[in-house]
N, C-alpha and C positions, 0 to 999 in steps of 0.2 A: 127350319129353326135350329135344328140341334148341326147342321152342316154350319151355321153360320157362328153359331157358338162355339164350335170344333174351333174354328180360323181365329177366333178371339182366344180362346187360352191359349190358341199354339203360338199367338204373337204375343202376349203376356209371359209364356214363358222364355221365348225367343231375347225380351226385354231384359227380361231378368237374369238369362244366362250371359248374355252382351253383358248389362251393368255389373254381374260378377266379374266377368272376365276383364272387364275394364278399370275394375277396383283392384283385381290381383294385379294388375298390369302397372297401375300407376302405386301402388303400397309395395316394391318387390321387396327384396332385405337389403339393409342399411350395411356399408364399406365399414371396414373395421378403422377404428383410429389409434384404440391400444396397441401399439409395437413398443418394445423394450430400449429403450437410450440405446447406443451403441456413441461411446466416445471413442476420440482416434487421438494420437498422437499426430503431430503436424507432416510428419510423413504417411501418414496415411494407415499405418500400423494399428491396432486397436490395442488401446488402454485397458477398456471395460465396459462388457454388455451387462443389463440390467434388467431384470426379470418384469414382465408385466403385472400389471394391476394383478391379474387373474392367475398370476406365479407360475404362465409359461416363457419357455424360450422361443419367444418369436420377435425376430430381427428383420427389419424390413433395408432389401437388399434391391436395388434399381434396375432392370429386367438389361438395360444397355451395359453392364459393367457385369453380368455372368456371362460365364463360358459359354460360346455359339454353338459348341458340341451340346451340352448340357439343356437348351433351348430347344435346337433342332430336335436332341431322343427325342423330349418329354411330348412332343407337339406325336413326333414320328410312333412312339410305342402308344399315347393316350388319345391322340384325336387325328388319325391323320387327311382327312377333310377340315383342320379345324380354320382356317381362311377362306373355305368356301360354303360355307352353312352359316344362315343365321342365330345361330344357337341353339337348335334341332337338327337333327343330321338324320334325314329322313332314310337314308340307305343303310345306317347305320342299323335304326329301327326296326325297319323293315327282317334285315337280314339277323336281327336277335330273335323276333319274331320265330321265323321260321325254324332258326336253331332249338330255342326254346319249345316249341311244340313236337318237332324232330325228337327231340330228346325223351319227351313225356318230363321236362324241367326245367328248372331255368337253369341257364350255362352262359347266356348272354346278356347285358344290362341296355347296348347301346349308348352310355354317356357319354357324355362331351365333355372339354374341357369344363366350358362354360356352363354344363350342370352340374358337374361334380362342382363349381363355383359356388353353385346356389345350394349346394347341399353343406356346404361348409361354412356359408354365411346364415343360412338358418335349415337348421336341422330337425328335423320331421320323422314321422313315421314314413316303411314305404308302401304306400297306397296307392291304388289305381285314380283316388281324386287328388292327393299327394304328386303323383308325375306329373297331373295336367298341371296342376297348380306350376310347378318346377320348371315345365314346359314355357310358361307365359312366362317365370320371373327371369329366364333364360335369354329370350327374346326384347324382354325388358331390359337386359343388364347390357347386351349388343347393342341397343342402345344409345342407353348412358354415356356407355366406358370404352368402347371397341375392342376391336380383337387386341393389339399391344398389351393396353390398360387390364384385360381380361386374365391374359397371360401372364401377366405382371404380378397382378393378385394371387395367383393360382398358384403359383410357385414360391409367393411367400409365405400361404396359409396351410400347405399340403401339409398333413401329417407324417412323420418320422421315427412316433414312435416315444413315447413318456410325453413328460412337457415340451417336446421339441416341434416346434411347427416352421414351415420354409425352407429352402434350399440353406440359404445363408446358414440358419443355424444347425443343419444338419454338417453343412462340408463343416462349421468347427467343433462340432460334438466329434465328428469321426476322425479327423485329419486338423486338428486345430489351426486351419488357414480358411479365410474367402472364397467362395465359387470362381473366382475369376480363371482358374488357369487349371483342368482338372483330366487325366486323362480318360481315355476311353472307359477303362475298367472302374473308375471313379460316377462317372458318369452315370452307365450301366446301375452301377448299384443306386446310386442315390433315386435317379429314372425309376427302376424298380419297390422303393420300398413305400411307396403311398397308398397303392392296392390293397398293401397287407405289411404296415409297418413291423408288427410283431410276428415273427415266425421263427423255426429254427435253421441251423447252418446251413443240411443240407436242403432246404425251401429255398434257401435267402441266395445260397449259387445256384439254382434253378430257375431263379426268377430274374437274378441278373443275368443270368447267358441267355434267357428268353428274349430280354432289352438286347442283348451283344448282338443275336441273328438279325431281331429287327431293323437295328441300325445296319448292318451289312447290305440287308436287301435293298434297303433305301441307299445307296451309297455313303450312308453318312463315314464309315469306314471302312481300313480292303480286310480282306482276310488275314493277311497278316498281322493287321494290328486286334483283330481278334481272337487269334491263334494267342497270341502276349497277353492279351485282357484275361482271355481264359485261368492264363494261368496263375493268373496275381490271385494271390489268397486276400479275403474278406478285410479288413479293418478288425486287427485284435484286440486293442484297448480303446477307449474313449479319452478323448480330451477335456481337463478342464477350462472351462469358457475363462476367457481374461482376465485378468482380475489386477491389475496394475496401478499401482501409483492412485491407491484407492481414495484418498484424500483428496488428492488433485482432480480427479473424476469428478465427487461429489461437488465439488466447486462450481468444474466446468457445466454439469451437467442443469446445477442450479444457475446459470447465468441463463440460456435458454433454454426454458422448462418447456417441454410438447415437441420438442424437435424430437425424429428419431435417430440421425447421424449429426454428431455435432464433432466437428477436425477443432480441436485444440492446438493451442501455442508452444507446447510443451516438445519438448525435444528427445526420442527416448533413450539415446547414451546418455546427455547429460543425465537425465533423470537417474536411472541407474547408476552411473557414477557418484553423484552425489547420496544417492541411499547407502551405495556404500559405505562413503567418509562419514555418515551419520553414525552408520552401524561399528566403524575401526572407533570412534570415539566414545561408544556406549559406555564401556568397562571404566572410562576415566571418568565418565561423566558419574556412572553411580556410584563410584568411589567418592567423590566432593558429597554423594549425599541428594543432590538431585534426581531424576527419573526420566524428563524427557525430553526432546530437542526437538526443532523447526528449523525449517530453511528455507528461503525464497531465493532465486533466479532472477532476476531482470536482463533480458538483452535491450542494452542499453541503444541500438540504433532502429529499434523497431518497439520498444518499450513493450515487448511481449514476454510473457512469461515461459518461461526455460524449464522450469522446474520445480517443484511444491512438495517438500517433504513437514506432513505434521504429527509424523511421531516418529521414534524407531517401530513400533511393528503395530496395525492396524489389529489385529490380535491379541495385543499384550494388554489382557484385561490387569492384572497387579499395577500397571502402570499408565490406565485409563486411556489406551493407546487410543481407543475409534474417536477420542477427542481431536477435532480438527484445529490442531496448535496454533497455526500461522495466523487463525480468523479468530484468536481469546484475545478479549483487551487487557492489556498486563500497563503495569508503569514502568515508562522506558525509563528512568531514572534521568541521566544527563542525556540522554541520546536526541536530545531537540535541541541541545546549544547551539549547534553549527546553525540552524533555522532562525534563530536570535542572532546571531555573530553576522547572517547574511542582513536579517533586516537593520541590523544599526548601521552597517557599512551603507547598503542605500538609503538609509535615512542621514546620511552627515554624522554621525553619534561619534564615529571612531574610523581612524585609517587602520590597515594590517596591524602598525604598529606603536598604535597608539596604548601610551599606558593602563594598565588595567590597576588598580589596586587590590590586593590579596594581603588581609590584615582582618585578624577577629572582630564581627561588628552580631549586633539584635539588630534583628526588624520586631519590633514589639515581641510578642511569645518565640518566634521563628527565629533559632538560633544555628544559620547553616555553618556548617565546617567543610572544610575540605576531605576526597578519602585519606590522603596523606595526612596524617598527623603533622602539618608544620606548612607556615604563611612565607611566600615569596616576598611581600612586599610590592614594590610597583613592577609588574609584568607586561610586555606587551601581549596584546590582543588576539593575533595568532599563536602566540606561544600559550596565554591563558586554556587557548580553546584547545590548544594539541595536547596540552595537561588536566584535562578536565577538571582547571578549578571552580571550583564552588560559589566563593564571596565574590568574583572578578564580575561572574552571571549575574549573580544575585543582584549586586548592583547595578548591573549594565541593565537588567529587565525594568528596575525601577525608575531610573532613569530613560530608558526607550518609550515605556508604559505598560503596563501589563495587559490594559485592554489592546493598543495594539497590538501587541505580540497575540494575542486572544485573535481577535480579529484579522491578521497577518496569516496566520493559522487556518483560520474559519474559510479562508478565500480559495483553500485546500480542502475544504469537503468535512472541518472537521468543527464539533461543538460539543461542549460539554455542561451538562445539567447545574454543577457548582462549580461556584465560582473557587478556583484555586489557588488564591493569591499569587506571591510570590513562589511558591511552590510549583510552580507550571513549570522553572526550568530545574526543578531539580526531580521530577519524577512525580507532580503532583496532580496528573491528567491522564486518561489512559488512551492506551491506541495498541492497535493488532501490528504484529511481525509482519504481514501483507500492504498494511498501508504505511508504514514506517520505512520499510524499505524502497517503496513506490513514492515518498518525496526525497530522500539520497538519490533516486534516478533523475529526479529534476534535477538536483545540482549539475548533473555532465549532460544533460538535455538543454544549456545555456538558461537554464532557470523555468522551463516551460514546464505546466503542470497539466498531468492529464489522466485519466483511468487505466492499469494497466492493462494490454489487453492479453485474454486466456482461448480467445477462438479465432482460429484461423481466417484472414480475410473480413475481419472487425475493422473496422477504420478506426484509425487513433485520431483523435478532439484532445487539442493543448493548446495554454491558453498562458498568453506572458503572466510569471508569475513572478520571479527572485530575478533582476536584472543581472543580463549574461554575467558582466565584470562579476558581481559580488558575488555568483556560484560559481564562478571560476575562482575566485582569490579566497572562497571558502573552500573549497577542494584544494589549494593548495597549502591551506593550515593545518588539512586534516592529515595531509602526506608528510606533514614535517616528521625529521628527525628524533624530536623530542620524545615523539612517540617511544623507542626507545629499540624496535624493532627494526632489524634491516631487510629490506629488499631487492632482489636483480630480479633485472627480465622487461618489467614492464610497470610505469607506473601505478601506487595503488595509495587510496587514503583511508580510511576509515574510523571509526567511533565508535568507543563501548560506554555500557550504561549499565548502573550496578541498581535496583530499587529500594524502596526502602523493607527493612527488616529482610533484603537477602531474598527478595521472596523472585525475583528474576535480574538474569542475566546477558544483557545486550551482546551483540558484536555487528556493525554493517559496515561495508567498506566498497568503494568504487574501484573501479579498473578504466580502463576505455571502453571496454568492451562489455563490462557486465558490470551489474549492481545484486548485492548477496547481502543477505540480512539473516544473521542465525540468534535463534531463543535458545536460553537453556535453562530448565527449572523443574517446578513441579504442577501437574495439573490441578491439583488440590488446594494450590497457592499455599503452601508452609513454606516459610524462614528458611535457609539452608545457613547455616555459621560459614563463613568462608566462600560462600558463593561470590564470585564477582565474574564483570564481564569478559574483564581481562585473563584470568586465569579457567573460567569455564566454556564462554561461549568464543574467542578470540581465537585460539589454537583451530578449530573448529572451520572458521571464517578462513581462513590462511590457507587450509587444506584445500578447502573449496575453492579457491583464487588459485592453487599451484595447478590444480586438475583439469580447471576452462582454461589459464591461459588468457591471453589476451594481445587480439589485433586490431586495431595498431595499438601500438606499446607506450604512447603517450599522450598525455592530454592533448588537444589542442587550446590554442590563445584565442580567445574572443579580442582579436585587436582592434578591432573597431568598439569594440566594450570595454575599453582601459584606457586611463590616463595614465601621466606618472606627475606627482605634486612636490612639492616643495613642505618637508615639516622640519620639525623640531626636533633632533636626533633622542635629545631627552625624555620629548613631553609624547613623541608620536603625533602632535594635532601640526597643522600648517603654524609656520616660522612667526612669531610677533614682531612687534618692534626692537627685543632686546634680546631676543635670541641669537648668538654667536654666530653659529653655524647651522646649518641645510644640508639635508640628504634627500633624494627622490623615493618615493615608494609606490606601486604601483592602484589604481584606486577606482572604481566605478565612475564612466563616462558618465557626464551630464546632473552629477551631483552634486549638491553646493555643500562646502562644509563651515559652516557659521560660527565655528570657534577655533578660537584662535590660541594660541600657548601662552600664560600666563605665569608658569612656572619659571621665567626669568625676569625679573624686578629689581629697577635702579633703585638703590640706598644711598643717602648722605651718610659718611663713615668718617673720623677723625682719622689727620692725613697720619698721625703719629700712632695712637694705639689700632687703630680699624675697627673700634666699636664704631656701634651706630649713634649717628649725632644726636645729643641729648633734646626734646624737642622744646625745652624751656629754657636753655642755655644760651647765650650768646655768646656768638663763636667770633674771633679776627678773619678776616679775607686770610684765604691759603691754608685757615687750618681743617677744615672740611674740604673733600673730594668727592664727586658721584663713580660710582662701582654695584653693575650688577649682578643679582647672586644667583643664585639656582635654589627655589623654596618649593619644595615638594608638596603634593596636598597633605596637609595633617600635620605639619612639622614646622615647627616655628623659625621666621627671619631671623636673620645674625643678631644675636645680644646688643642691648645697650649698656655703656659703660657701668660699673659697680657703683660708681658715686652719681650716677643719674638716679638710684631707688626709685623706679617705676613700677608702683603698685598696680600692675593692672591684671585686671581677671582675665581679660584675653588675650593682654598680652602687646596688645598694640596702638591701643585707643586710651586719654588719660583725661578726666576731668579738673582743671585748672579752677572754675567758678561754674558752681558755689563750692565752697569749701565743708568737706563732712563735718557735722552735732557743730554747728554756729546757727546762733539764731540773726534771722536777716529781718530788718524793720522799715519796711519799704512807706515811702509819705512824702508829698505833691515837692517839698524843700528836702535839699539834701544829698547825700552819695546814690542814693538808691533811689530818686526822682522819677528816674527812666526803668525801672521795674528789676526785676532779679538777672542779672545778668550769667547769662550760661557762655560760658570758653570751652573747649575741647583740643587736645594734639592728638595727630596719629602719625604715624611713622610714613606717612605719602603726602607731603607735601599737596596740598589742593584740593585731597578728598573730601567727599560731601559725608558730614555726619549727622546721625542722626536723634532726635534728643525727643524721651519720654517723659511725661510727667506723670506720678502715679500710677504707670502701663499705658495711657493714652500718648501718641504721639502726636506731638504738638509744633515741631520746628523742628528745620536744617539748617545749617549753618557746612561753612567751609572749614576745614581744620584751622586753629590757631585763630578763627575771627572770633567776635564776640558778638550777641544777638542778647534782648532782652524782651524776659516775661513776666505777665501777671500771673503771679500762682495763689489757687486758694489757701488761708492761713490755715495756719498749724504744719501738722507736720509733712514733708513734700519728700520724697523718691524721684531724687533723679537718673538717668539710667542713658546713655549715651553709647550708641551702638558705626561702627564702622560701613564700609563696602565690601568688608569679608566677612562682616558678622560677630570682630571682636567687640566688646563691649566693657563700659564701665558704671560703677552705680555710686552714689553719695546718698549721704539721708545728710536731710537740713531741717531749720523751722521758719517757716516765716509769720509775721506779723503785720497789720497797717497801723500807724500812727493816724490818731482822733483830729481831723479838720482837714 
């Protein structure tokens, strides 16, 4: 009995040592996924490493892209069975064994890569039920992962000493460069210091020339080149880890969050170039009174970003420097007209050089001005937009519509919580220096809009937005002359935008080749007196265009995206019927333009004085002539003669009947049988007028005819309005006669 019970707990125990061993087997420790960002510039260069959750330096670095030398030591001096053991190296064991009791102490460990793996992915006391455990999770982890995957780990997670964990971050703690290309003596050290990161000099070249022989014996080197490794002295100072174009990092880094190498679009001469021209403009810029600048890059043939400067110095705490400028929504002030100028041109609204008017007007409360102290009068429409007027916008938005422009907008990625009225094109909406300059690259991207891209090998997604002609023929208004600046070399156009109360300072401008958007202001959004785009942020923009250069050196024509039309030399719209003369202007394909030039208009004139024919007068044959004039909007047709005394309020429209304060006594017999007869003249012969009574409209008639109505008695307001809107009024009384 008790022999049979012996057999039972020994298989109970048996069970239960299985079930342990097969719980530590399938629970072994979990791969690490904390590694620290490592951004690159698009060469490959590193921007900026980025400390882990747990505030070490561990970079994870691809076991195929380090040094062969560097692979082979570590394998050669730390495991060299380590591709023929399962993850226990039973000779290995064995022969520590022996040393160790040889000794009367330990002197040998036996480890393996692949345990020293498991001791660094969890870390334990060292116990004799501790190994076995370590033993299985070893075995386990071979596995998983295999020997690559093993090695791969092991060499990112190896200690070095502080917070520095992995080969990667070690080669740029010591040597500020990659594992990729390291010499022998490099090597050696690095191989050497995971044993015992911390020690002193003469240990640390002891332990390296330990690594030097081993590799010799194995061939990994000849004698020679460890005679040279010898003699190379240790690594005397340390390097600081990258730290570059720290804004643009943050950016990149934030587009994909969890990656641990992410290659950026960013270029790193330009980039440093351009911190430069930031930093030569500092001293001007805090003389106006401001504190800090931004800059955007777009390579315009790949819509990648080049360059992301958003302060002078990521350190200048007086001047809020770690503020990331280029991503604060400021108000561009005018820096959206040209996006209004493209959409009127494909909407029909206006050719290049259709006239704009620039003359003092209210919209209700909102009384814009131009920055210029002083009104051109009629402007055309590329010239308006290269002089960034004011009222020419103002109007133009109200007449395009503001919800469209709204909405034209929105189809760009963009909305805004209030509604802005007309104030949307003079800086009453806000947008970041990053996305403002990212729809100026639509214009030379033949109007296509799309997200810029900051990571290398991102596929760019654009999608038809400003038809090619009207971002073409808007880049060509923004390159005009009037600007006032000259340029050689290559063409360029660009826009400044001033906000309200000073508070920022636009400049963006295209090339062929790039698109540049510079802010200048303050972080704290204060007023600057004198701040403008043109005098703060513009010099700025210029600098940055001399230093990229640009190839090719001029736009190209969307000629299949251009007509050329027939207009009005005067009015800018296509030729009417009385328009003299035609000139061609070049105009977005496929667009219909619905109006027509109305600013020349035939007059009957007396053939002797050249007033306008009186329109109650009866004239002889021959002494009227027809002659058309040029009547600008706002400004009145040719006079009528002094002895015509045409009282009219608007100037062009005259009521004849009823006649003003007579009383009229309308009844079934009589002059006024047929009811109150209304007459009206207007200066157009045919026109259709129209007639109010008491503010209701009631009847039209033709100019000069006569129409009759019943009006309620007493006293009656008549009010007779034109096809331009001139108008005329009488006050009369009427009565009925009894039967």
């Amino acid at each position: 009995m008790s022999r049979k019970r012996g057999k039972v707990f020994i298989a109970i125990a048996g069970m239960i040592l299985l079930s342990w061993m097969v719980f530590l087997f399938m629970n072994g420790p979990s791969l690490p996924r904390d590694f620290g960002t490592a951004v690159h510039f698009t060469d490959g260069s590193l921007m900026r490493v980025y400390l882990t959750r747990d505030g070490q330096r561990r970079y994870w670095f691809p076991l195929k892209r380090m040094d062969f030398l560097l692979v082979k030591a570590a394998i050669c001096y730390e495991d060299r069975r380590f591709f023929y053991h399962p993850g226990v190296d039973p000779v290995a064991v064995a022969r520590a064994l022996w040393q160790n009791i040889s000794a009367g102490r330990v002197v040998s460990g036996g480890s393996t890569i692949t345990l020293q793996l498991v001791r660094l992915l969890k870390p334990g006391p060292r116990t004799l039920w501790r190994k076995i455990e370590e033993a299985l999770w070893a075995l386990q982890l071979e596995t998983r992962l295999g020997k690559r995957r093993i090695l791969e780990y092991y060499l990112n997670l190896a200690p070095y000493g502080g917070n520095v964990e992995g080969v990667a971050a070690a080669s740029l703690y010591y040597w500020g460069r990659l594992p990729t290309r390291l010499t022998p003596a490099e090597v050696a050290f690095l191989v050497s210091l995971p044993q015992a990161p911390v020690r002193g000099k003469k240990r640390s070249i002891e332990a390296r020339n330990r690594v030097l022989r081993r590799m010799v014996h194995a061939g990994l080197i000849s004698r020679r080149e460890e005679k040279k490794a010898l003699r190379t002295a240790l690594p005397r100072t340390i390097h600081p880890f990258p730290f570059l174009a720290p804004h643009a990092a943050d950016v990149v880094r934030a587009s994909h969050p969890g990656y641990s190498h992410i290659v950026s679009t960013l270029d790193p001469l330009i980039q440093s170039s351009i911190e430069t021209v930031a930093e030569r403009h500092r001293e001007r810029i805090l003389t106006i009174g401001a504190t800090q600048t931004s800059v955007v890059v777009i390579d315009n043939a790949t819509r990648g970003i080049r360059a992301l400067v958003g302060s002078f110095g990521f350190w200048d705490t007086a001047g809020q420097g770690q503020v990331i400028g280029f991503q604060a929504p400021r108000s561009p002030g005018s820096a959206l007209k040209p996006f209004l100028y493209a959409l009127a041109l494909q909407k029909g609204f206006i050719t290049p050089v259709t006239r704009l008017e620039d003359r003092p007007r209210a919209f209700e409360s909102f009384r814009p001005v131009n920055f210029a102290p002083r009104f051109r009068g009629m402007v055309p429409a590329k010239t308006a937009l290269a002089l960034s007027l004011n009222l020419p916008f103002v109007n133009l938005l109200r007449e395009v519509g503001k919800e469209t422009f709204l909405s034209f907008l929105g189809e760009a990625g963009f909305s805004w919580k209030r509604d802005p009225g007309l104030t949307a094109i003079t800086g009453g909406v806000e947008i970041t220096l990053f996305d403002l300059t990212n729809l100026y690259a639509s214009l030379v991207r033949q109007g296509r809009f799309g997200r810029p891209r900051v990571v290398k090998g991102e596929p760019l997604k654009e999608r038809p937005w400003i038809l090619p002609g009207a971002a073409y023929l808007t880049v060509e208004a923004l390159k005009s002359r009037a600007h006032g600046v000259s340029w050689k070399g290559f063409d360029l156009a660009w826009k400044t935008g001033t906000s309200f109360g000073q508070r920022d300072a636009w400049a963006v401008g295209v090339s062929p080749a790039y698109t540049v958007g510079v802010w200048v202001g303050r972080f704290d959004g204060r007023g600057v007196m004198g701040l403008t785009g043109a005098e703060a942020a513009l010099p700025v923009l210029l600098d940055v265009m001399r230093v990229l250069g640009s190839k090719p050196a001029r736009f190209s024509t969307p000629r299949e995206g251009l007509v050329w039309v027939k207009v009005c030399p005067d009015s800018g719209l296509p030729a009417g019927p009385y328009c003299p003369d035609t000139v061609m202007t070049p105009f977005p394909r496929g667009v219909a333009l619905p109006r027509r030039c109305g600013w020349h208009r035939p007059f009957l004139v007396e053939r002797g004085s050249g007033y306008r024919a009186c329109p109650w007068k009866v004239y002889r044959p021959g002494e009227l002539i027809r002659k058309v004039f040029l009547v600008l909007p706002g400004h009145a047709p040719p006079p009528f003669s002094p002895q015509c005394r045409v009282e009219e309020e608007g100037g062009e429209v005259r009521i004849l009947s009823p006649v003003a304060a007579t009383l009229y006594l309308l009844s079934r017999q009589g002059p006024y049988s047929r009811g109150l007869p209304l007459r009206g003249v207007s200066s157009r012969p045919g026109e259709t007028l129209y007639w109010f009574v008491n503010g209701k409209l009631v009847a039209k008639s033709i100019s000069d005819a006569t129409l009759f109505i019943t009006p309620p008695a007493g006293r009656v307001e008549i009010r007779v309005v034109d096809e331009m809107g001139h108008w005329s009024r009488v006050v009369s009384w009427v009565d009925y006669a009894a039967g």
